[in-house]
Structure formats: C-alpha cells, structure tokens
C-alpha positions as CSV (number, residue, x, y, z in Angstrom):
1,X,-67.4,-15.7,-68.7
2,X,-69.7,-12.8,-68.6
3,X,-72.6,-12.0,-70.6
4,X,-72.4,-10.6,-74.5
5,X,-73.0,-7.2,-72.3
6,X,-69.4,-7.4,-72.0
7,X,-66.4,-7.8,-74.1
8,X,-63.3,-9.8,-73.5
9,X,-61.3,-6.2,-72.8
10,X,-63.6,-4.7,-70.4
11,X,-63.9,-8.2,-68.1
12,X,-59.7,-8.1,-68.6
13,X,-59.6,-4.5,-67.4
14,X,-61.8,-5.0,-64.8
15,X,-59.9,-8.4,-63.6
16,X,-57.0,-6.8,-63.1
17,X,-59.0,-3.8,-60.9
18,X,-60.3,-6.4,-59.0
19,X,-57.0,-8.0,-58.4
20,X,-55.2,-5.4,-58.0
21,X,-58.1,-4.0,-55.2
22,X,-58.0,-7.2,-53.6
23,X,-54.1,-7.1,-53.5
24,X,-53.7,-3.6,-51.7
25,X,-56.2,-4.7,-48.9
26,X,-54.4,-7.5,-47.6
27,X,-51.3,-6.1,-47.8
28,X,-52.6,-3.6,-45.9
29,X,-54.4,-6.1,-43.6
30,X,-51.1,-8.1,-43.2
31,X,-49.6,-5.0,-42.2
32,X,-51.6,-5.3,-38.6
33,X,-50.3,-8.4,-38.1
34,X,-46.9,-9.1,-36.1
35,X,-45.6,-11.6,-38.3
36,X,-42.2,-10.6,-37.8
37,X,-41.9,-12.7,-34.5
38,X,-42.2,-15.6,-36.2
39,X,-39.5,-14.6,-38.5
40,X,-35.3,-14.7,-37.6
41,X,-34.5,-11.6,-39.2
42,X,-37.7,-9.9,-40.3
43,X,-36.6,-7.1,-42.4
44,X,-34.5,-9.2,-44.6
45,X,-35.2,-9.5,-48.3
46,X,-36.7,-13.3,-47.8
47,X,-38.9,-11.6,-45.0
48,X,-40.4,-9.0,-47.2
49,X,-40.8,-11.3,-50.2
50,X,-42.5,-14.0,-48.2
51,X,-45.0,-11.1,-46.8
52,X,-45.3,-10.7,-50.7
53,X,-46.7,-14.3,-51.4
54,X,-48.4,-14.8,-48.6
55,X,-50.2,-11.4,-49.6
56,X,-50.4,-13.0,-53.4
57,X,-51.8,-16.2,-52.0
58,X,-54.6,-14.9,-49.8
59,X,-55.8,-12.0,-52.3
60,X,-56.0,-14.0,-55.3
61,X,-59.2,-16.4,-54.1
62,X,-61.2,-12.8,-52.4
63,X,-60.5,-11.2,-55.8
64,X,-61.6,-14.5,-57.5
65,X,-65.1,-14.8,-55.1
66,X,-66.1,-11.1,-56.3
67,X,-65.6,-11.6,-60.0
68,X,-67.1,-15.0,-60.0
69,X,-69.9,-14.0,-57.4
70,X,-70.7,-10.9,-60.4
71,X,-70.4,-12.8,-62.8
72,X,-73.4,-15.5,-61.8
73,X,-75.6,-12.5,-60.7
74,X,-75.3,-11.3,-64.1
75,X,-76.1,-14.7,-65.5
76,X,-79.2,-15.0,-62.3
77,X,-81.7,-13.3,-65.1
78,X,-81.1,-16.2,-67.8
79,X,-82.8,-18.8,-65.4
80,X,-86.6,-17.1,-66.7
81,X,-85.4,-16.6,-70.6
C-alpha cells in the first residue's frame, strides 16, 4: 500500500495504532450518548456487547479514512516522477 519507504511490519504496526486510536475515541464518544433508553435492560451483557459492535462498526471506516488518506499523500509526489 505504502511506498518502498515503508515495510510490510511498520504499515502493520502502525494499522493497528491507528485502529486501535480510532477504537478508544468512539467508545469514548459513545459514552456521551444515552443509548441506554433505547435499550430494555441496558446493563445487561447483550447491552454492553452491542455498545461493543456498534463501537467496532463506526471506528473501523475513521481508522480506514486516515490510513488511506496517508497513504495517497505519500503517493501525491509520484504524479511529477
């Protein structure tokens, strides 16, 4: 994906930074929300776990955005060479 400036390890490492980043802040920005009212029984274990996907499937396209939107920035200088 990215340039021979970086190896497959590095971009894996920093994947799962990014992820992992992008994971924390909207679990952190579901928090704010009051979802529970539109749950019966909101601290039940099918509660939490749907906070967890929801979390999963929100964070996974911002993390996605910021490594794709790097990685055609660093590609932006091939267009003259």
């Amino acid at each position: 994906m990215f340039l021979m400036l970086m190896n497959d390890g590095f971009y894996a490492l920093l994947s799962l930074f990014i992820h992992l980043i992008a994971l924390i802040l909207t679990w952190w920005a579901l928090q704010s929300l009051k979802i529970d009212v539109f749950m019966r029984r909101p601290k039940s274990l099918q509660s939490r776990i749907l906070l967890i996907l929801i979390a999963l499937a929100i964070s996974y396209p911002v993390a996605r955005f910021f490594l794709d939107y790097m990685d055609w920035s660093l590609r932006l200088p091939q267009i003259y060479g």
